[in-house]
N, C-alpha and C positions, 0 to 999 in steps of 0.2 A: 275344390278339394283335390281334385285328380292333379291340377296344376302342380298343387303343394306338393303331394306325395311324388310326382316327377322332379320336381328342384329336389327333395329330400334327399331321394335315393341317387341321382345324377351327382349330389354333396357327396355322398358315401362311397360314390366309386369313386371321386378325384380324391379323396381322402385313401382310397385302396392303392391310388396311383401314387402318392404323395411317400404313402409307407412301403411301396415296394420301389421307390428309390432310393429311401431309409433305410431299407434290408439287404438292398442289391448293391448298396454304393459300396460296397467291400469289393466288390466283382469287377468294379473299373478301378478302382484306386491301390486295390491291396498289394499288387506287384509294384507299383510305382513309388508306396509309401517304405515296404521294407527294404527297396533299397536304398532309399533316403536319397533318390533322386529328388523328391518334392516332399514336403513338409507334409501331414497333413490336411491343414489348413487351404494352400493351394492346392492342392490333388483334386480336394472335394470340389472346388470352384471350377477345375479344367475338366472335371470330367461331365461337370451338370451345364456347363455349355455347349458340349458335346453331344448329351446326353436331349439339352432342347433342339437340337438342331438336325438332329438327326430324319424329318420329316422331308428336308430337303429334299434327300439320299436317297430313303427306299419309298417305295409302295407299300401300299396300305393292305396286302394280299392277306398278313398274319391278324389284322383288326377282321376281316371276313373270314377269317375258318372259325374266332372267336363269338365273333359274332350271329355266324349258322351255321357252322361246322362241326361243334361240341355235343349242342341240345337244340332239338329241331323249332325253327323259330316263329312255330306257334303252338308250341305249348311253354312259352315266354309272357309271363306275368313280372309283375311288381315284386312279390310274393316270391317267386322262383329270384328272380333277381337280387332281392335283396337276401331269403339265405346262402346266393353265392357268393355275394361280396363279404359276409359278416363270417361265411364260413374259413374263406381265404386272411379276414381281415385277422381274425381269434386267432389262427394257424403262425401267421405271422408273427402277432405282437408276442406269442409265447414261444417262438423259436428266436425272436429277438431277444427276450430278456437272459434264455439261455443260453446266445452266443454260438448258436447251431446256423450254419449256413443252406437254412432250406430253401426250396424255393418258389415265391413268389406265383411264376406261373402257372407252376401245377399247385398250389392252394387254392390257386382260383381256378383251373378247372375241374378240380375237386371239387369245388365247391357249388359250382355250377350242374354240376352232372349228380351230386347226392339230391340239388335241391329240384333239378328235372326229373331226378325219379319219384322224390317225394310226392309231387306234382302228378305225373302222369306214368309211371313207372319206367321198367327199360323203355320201353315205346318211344319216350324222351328222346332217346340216346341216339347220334349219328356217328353208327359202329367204325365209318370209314375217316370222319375227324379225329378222335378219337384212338385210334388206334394207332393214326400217325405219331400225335402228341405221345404216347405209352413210348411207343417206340423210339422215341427222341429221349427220352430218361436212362436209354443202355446208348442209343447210338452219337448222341452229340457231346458226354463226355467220355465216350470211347476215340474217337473224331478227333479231338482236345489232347487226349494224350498222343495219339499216335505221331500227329502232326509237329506236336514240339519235340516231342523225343528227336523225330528228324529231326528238326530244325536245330535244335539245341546238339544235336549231334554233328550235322553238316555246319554250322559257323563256328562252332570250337575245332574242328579239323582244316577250316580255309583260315583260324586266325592263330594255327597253333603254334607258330615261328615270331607273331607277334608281343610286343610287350606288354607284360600282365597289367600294367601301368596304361597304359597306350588303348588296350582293349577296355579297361575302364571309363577311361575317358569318352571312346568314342561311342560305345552302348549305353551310356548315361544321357547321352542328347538323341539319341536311336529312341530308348525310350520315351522318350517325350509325343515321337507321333503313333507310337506300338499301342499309348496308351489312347490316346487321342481318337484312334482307330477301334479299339476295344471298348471307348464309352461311346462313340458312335452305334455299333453295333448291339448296345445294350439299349441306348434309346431308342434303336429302331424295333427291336424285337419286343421288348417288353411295356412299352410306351402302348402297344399295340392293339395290347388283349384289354385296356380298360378303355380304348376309343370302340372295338367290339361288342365290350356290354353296354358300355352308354347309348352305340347305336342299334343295337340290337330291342332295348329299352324305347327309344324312340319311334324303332318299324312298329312296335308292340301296340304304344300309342295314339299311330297314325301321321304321327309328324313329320315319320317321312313317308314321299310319297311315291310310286311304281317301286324301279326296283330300289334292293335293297344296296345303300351308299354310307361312306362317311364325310359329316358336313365337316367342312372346314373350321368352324369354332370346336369342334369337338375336339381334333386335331391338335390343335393351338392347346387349347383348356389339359388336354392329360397331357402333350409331352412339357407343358410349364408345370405341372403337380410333380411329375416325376422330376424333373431338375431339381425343383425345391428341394424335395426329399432327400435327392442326393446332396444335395447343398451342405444338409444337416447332418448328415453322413450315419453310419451305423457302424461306432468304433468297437464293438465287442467283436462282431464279425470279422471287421477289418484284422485281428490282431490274430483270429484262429488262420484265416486263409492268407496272412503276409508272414507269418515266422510259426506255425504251431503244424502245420504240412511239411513245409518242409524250408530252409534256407535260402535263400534269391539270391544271386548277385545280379547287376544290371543286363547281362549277355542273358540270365536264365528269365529273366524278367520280359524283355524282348520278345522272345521265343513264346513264352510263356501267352503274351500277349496278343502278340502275331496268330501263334494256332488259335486261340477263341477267336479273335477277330473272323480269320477264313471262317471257321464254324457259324460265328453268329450271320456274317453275310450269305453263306448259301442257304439256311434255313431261313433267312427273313425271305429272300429272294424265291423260296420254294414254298412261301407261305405257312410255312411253322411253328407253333407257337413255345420254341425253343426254351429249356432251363439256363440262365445266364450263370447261375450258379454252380450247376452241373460244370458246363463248359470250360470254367475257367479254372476250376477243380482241379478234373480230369489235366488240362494243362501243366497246372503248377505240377501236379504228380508226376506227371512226364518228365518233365526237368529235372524232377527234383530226382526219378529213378536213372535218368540219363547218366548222375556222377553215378550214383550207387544203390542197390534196392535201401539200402540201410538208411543210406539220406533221407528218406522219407518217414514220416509218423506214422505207420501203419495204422497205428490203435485212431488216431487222428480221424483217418483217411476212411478206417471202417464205421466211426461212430456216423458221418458226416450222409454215407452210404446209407447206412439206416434211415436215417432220417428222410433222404430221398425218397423208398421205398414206404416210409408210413404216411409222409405228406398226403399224397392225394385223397385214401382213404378216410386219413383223421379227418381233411377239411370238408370231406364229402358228408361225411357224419355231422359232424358240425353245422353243415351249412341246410342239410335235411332237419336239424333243431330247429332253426333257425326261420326256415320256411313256416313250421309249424308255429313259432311261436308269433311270426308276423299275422296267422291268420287266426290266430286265439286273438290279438291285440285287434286287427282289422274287425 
């Protein structure tokens, strides 16, 4: 029976991973798709190759702060486990259907952190993971803009003698690896936090053994959930953060790309369990304030914000349900 309920719940987080490729695939694709460098169709396929491969690349530091960095990793049950996953999981599918670009990895550690207090109260809580994560929700799409604003500001001033024709051309195959480079950085980041609860699930277990590690099938099993997902793509989202933000052209696109990229690589790199969606946000905004504040959807930009800010809490509530209803059914 313990077996079962291990494959169960192990199912339910690659299905958490499968759908925050689903929700995130706007995040690597949406720059690339409205400027109709790549179809849809391909985007989705470039970026979830990207997206699996990404293991190469980085360390697995962001799968360890999720994995005992959030909620202390023994008061980690089945129980705590699964109302974090169903809390993140609820969070999701109902900011998907609305076309709200929330994100992913703070539903799940929302979700995670309501269902360790349910469990064992603050006590749970590892104020110093924790607090890093919080603080990644102001600083990594602040990070995002500032970065493209540069950038979008210094390559339209080294290209501004060049022909408008000419500078098209050559930021159209620019972005090809801008993007290549930003679903890298989303597979590495976010791929991360459900190798985390699976092995965190596992230490709980006993299957793994001294210290705490991630096996190699784990590895392999969530960053293939996540390609899939992104495979499938999540074209509501796709359509608010590629033309409903604000306007792209392939030069703002680049930019746009380029700043998350830096952002997602030094938070994987510093072991953070970064917003991909924040990030890239933040980016598009940048650019898109670089022509003019007016370029931008304000009302867009503030709805998207909200949403940031109630994430974590809704999925933490949710996912404290959720706890309890496992152990009504248990």
């Amino acid at each position: 029976m313990t077996a079962l309920v291990l494959a169960s719940l192990i199912a339910v987080a690659l299905l958490f991973d499968f759908l925050n490729g689903l929700h995130d695939a706007a995040n690597s694709i949406a720059t690339i798709v409205s400027t109709r460098v790549l179809s849809p169709r391909y985007a989705v396929a470039w970026a979830a190759f990207f997206n699996f491969i990404a293991f190469l690349v980085f360390g697995l530091h962001v799968a360890k702060t999720i994995g005992t960095g959030i909620v202390a990793p023994s008061v980690i049950t089945d129980q705590v486990i699964f109302g974090a996953l169903m809390g993140a999981i609820v969070w999701n599918i109902v900011t998907w259907l609305a076309g709200i670009p929330s994100s992913s990895s703070h539903a799940l550690v929302g979700g995670l952190v309501g269902a360790g207090f349910a469990h064992a109260g603050w006590h749970a809580v590892v104020w110093n993971g924790l607090s890093k994560t919080i603080g990644a929700i102001a600083l990594s799409p602040a990070l995002g803009f500032v970065l493209a604003l540069v950038l979008v500001l210094g390559v339209s001033w080294a290209f501004v003698h060049t022909r408008p024709s000419r500078v098209d051309w050559l930021f159209r195959r620019v972005q090809f690896v801008s993007a290549s480079l930003y679903s890298l950085g989303h597979g590495g980041n976010d791929a991360q936090k459900t190798m985390g609860i699976i092995a965190a699930l596992l230490f709980a277990h006993g299957a793994i053994k001294g210290d705490f590690y991630i096996p190699f099938w784990v590895v392999l099993s969530c960053q293939a959930a996540m390609a899939l997902g992104t495979l499938f793509g999540g074209w509501r989202i796709v359509r608010t953060m590629g033309s409903r933000i604000t306007r792209l052209s392939p030069l703002q696109g680049v930019c746009a790309e380029t700043a998350g990229s830096i952002t997602l690589f030094l938070a994987t790199g510093m072991g953070i369990p970064v917003s991909t969606t924040h990030t890239i946000t933040g980016a598009i905004v940048g650019v898109g304030a670089a022509r003019r504040t007016s370029a931008v959807r304000w009302n867009v930009a503030k709805d998207i914000v909200i949403a940031w800010v109630v994430t974590m809490p809704a999925a933490g509530a949710v996912g404290a349900v959720f706890y309890y209803l496992f152990g009504m059914v248990g």
